[in-house]
MARLUMVEX-534466 format. One record per residue (C-alpha): x, y, z; residue number from 1. Coordinates in steps of 0.02 Angstrom, whole numbers, padded with zeros to 5 digits. Each point is the difference from the previous one (the first is absolute). Layout:
N
+--------+--------+--------+-----+
!      X !      Y !      Z ! pos !
+--------+--------+--------+-----+
!      X !      Y !      Z ! NUM !
...
+--------+--------+--------+-----+
***
This chain:
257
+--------+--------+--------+-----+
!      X !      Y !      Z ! pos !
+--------+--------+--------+-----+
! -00468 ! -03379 ! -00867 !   1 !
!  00014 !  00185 !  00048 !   2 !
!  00166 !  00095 !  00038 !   3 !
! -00124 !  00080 !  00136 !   4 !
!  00012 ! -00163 !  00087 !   5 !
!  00201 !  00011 !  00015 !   6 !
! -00015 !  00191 !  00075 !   7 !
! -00148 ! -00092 !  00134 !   8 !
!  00102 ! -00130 !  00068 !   9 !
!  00173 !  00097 ! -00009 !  10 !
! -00104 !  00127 !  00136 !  11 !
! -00058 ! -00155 !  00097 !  12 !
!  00187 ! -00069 !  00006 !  13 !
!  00081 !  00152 !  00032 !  14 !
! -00109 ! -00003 !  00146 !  15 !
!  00002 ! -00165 !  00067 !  16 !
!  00188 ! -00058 ! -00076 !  17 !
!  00101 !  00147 ! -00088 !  18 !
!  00131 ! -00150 ! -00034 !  19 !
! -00135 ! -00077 ! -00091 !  20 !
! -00068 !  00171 ! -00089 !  21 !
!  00194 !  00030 ! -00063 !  22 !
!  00009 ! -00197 ! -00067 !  23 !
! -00163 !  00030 ! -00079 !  24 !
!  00051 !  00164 ! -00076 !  25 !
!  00159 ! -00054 ! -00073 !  26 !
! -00129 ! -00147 ! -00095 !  27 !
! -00086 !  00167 ! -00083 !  28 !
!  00035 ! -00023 ! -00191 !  29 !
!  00054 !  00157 ! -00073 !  30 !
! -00152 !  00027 ! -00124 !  31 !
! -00092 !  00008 !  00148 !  32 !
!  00063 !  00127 !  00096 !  33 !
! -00095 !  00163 ! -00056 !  34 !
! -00163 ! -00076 !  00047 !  35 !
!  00063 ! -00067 !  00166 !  36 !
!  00086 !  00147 !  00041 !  37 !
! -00165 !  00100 ! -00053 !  38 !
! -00098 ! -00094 !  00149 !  39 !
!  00150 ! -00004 !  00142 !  40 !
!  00041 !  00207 ! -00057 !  41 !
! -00141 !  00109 ! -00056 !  42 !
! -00111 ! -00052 !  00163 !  43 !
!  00100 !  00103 !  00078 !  44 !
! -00043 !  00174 ! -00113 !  45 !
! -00216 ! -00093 ! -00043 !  46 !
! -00063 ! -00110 !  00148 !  47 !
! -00120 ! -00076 ! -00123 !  48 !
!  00164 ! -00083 ! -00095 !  49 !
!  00002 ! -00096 !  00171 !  50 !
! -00150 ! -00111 ! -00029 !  51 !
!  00078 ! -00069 ! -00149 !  52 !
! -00089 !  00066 ! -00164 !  53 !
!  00056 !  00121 ! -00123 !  54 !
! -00076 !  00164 !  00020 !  55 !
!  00002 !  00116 ! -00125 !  56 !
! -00061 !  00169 !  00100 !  57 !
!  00038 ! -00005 !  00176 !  58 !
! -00048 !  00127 !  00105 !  59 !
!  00151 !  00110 !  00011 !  60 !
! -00016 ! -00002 ! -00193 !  61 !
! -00189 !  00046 ! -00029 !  62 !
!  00015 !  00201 !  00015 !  63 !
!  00100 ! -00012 ! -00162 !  64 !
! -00091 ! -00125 ! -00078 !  65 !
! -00182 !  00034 !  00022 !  66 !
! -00099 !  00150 ! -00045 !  67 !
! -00051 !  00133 !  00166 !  68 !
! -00194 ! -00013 ! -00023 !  69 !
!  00028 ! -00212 ! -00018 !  70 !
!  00102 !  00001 !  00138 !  71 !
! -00118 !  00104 !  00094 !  72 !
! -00172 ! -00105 ! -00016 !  73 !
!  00108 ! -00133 !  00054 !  74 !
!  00039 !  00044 !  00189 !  75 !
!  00005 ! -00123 !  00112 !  76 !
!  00023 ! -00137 ! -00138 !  77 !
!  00154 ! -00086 !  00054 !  78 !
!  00047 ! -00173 ! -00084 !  79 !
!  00153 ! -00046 !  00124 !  80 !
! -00144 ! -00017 !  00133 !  81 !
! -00079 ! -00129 ! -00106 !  82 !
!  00168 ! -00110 ! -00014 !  83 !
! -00004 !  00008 !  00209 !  84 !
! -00144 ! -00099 !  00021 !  85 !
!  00091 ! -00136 ! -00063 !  86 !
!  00123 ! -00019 !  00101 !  87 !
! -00030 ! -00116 !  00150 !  88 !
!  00099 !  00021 !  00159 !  89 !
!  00174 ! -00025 ! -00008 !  90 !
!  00011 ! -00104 ! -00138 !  91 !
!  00149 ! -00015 ! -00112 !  92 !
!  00037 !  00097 ! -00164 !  93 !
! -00018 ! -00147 ! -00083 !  94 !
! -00173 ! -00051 !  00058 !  95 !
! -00066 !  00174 ! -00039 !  96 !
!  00082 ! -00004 ! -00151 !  97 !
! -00077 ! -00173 ! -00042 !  98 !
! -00177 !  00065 !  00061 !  99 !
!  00012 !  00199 ! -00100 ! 100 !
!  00031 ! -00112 ! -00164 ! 101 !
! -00127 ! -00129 !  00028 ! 102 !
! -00155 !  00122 !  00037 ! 103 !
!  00050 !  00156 ! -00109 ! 104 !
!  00119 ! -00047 ! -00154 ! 105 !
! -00052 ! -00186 ! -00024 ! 106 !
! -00172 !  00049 ! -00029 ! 107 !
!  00025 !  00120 ! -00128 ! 108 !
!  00115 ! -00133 ! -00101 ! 109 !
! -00138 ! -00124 !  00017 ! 110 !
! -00113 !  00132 ! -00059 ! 111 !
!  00103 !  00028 ! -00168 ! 112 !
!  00026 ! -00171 ! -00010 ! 113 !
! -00176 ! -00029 ! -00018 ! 114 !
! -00065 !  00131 ! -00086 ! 115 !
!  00142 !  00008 ! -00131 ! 116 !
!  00007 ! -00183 ! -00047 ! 117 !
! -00195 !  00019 ! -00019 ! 118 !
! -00013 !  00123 ! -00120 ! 119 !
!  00124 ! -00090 ! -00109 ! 120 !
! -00117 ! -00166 !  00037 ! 121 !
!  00152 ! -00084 !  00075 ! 122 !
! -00021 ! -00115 !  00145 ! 123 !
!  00137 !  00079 !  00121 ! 124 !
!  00050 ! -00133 !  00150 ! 125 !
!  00113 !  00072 !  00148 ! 126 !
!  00058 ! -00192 !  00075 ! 127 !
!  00109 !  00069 !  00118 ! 128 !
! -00172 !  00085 !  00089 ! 129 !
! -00052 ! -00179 !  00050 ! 130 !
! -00066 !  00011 !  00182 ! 131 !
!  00104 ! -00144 !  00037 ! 132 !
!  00158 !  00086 ! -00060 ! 133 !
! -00036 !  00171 !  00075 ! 134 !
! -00049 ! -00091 !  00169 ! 135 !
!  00187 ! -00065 ! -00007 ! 136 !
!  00080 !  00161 ! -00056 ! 137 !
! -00098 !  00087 !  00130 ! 138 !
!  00073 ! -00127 !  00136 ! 139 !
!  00165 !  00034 ! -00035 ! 140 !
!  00143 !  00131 !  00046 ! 141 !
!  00058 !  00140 ! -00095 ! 142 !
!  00174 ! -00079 !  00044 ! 143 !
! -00035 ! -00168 ! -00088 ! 144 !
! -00103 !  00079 ! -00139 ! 145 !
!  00186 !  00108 ! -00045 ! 146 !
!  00115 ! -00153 !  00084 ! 147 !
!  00175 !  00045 ! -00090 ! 148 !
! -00053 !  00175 ! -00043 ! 149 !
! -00105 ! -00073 ! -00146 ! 150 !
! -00152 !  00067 ! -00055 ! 151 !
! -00145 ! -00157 ! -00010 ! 152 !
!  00139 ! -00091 !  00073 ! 153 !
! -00111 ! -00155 !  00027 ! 154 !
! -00079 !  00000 ! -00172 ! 155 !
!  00187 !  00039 ! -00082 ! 156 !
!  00054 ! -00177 !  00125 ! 157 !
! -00129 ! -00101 ! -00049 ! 158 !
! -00004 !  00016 ! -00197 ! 159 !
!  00187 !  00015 ! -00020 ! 160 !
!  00027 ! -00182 ! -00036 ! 161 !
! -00143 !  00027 ! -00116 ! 162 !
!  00045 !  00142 ! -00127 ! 163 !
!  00133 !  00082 ! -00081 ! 164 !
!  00153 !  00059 !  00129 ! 165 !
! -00008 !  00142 ! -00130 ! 166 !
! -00166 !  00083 !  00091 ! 167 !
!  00070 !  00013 !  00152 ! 168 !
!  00124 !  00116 ! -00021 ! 169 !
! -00131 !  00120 ! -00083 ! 170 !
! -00026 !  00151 !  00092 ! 171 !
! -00182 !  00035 !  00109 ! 172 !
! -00094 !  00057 ! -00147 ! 173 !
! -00201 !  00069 ! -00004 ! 174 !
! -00099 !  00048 ! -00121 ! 175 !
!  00020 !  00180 ! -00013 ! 176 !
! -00063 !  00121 ! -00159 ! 177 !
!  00160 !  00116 ! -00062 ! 178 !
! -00089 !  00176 !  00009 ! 179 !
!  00144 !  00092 !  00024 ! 180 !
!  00060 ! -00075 ! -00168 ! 181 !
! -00174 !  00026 ! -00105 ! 182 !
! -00008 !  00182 !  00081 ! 183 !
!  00138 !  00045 ! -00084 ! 184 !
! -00046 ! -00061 ! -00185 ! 185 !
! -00139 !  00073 ! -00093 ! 186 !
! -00159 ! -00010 ! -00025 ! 187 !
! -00010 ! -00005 !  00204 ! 188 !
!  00118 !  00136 !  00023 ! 189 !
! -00099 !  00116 ! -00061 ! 190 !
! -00178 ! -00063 !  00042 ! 191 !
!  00079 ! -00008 !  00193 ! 192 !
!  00045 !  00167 ! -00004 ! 193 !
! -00155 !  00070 ! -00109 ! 194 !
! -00122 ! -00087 !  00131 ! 195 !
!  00095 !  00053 !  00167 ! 196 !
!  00041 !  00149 ! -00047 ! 197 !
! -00176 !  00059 ! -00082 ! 198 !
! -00081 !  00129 !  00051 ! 199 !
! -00171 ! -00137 !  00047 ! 200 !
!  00137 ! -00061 !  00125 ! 201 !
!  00061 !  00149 !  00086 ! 202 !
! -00166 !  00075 !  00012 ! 203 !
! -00037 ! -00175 !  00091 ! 204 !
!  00100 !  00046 !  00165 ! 205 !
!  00068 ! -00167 !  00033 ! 206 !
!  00197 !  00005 ! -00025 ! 207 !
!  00105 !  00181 ! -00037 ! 208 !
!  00050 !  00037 ! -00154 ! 209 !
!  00167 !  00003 !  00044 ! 210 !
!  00031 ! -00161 !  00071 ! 211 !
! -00092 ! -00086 ! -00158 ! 212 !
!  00127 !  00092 ! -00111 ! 213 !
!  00132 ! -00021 !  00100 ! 214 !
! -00048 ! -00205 ! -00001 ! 215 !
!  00006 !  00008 ! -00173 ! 216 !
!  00161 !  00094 ! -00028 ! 217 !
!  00091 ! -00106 !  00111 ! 218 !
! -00065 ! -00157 ! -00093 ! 219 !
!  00047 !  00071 ! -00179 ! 220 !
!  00175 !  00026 !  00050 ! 221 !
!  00049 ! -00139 !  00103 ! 222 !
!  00092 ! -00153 ! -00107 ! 223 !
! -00025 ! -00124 !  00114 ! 224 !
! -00126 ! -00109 !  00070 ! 225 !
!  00033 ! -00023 !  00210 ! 226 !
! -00132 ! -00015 !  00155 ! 227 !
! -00001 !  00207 ! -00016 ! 228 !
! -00044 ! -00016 ! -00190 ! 229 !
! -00132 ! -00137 !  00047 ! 230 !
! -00071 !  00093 !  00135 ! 231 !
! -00001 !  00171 ! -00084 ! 232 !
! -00098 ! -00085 ! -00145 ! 233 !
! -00116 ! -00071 !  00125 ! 234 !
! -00051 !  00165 !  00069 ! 235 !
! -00031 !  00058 ! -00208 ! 236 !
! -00092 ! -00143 ! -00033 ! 237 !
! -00108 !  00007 !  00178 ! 238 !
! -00045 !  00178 ! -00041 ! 239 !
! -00027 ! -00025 ! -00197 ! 240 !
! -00134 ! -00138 !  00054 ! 241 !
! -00087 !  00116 !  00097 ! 242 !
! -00025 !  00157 ! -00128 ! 243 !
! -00009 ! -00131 ! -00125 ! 244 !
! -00164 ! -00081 !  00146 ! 245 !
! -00063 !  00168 !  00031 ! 246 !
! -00027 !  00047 ! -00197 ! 247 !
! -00102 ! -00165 ! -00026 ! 248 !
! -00112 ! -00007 !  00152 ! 249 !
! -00002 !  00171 !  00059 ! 250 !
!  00009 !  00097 ! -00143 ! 251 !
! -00071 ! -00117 ! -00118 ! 252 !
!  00096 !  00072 ! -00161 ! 253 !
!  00132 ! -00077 ! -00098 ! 254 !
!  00175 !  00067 !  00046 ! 255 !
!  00081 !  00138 ! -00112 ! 256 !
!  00155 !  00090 ! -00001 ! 257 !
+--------+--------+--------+-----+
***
């Protein structure tokens, strides 16, 4: 259900078939493009784009990022060696892709899932994780899976005598929280910036200074909300959770400005 999934098997086709790759890539809707474009592209400037999931400091980016003294007590620490040992052989994109998602993100989905609908006493069901139904979605090619260019392609076949023809020509859409637009309003604005840039968090050595401001200026003025807004947001909220982790179990005090 991931544009990911269109950048895997366009690198397996162009491959095998580029005929096939350029008839699959002329299928690519247009709201899709930035994301598939994000996994064929930016591999080539962050290898770690390559194994399919969205990384929000890659290596070449971390000097600028991350504080000295963090970076220096982490030596040796390198998380693209972690994403290796999943690869097996010379398997396709699309396999790897298929295996990174179901042993790193799925979990953590699960995990919400669970944990989420349980403090709210809901009882959460996830039908499509049936072992019967993974088994056959497992079993099956990335080039059926996306048959027409189509994301869920078999799901979107088999229910479309079923429900309204109006779904179907809806756009791939998640469930994603709009930082970049609640960053922007008060009363986060300011308690964003008061906690990041405090001087509890600087004295931390985790990120610069610099780059936290310059995270937070960059959100403020931008008026829209794209993949860059998204992911800058992402890197605020990442590093908000951790000061925010750090003040309750480390320093055991309730945050003030």
């Amino acid at each position: 259900g991931y544009q990911v999934n269109k950048a895997a098997l366009l690198r397996d086709c162009r491959r095998a078939n580029p005929l096939k790759a350029l008839h699959f890539l002329l299928g690519v809707h247009w709201e899709e493009w930035s994301r598939v474009l994000y996994y064929l592209v930016f591999p080539l400037l962050y290898p770690e784009v390559g194994y399919g999931q969205f990384i929000m400091t890659p290596k070449r980016k971390r000097n600028s990022f991350f504080a000295p003294e963090f970076l220096a007590g982490n030596i040796g620490l390198e998380p693209l060696e972690e994403l290796r040992k999943f690869k097996v052989g010379n398997e396709s994109a699309g396999d790897l892709v298929l295996r990174l998602y179901c042993k790193t993100y799925l979990p953590t989905l699960l995990a919400q899932e669970d944990k989420m609908s349980m403090a709210h006493s809901v009882e959460s069901r996830t039908p499509l994780c049936d072992n019967r139904l993974v088994d056959l979605a497992l079993g099956l090619s990335h080039e059926v899976k996306l048959h027409g260019s189509q994301l869920k392609a078999i799901p979107r076949a088999a229910m479309r005598s079923v429900l309204p023809p109006a779904l179907f020509a809806q756009p791939k859409r998640g469930f994603p929280t709009p930082f970049a637009r609640w960053y922007r309003k008060e009363p986060l604005r300011s308690f964003l910036g008061d906690l990041l840039m405090s001087k509890g968090s600087r004295d931390r050595g985790l990120f610069k200074a610099a780059a936290m401001q310059k995270l937070l200026e960059r959100n403020r003025r931008s008026r829209t909300d794209t993949l860059r807004d998204y992911a800058n947001a992402n890197c605020l909220y990442s590093a908000s959770m951790v000061e925010l982790w750090f003040l309750t179990f480390i320093d055991q005090k309730p945050w003030k400005q």
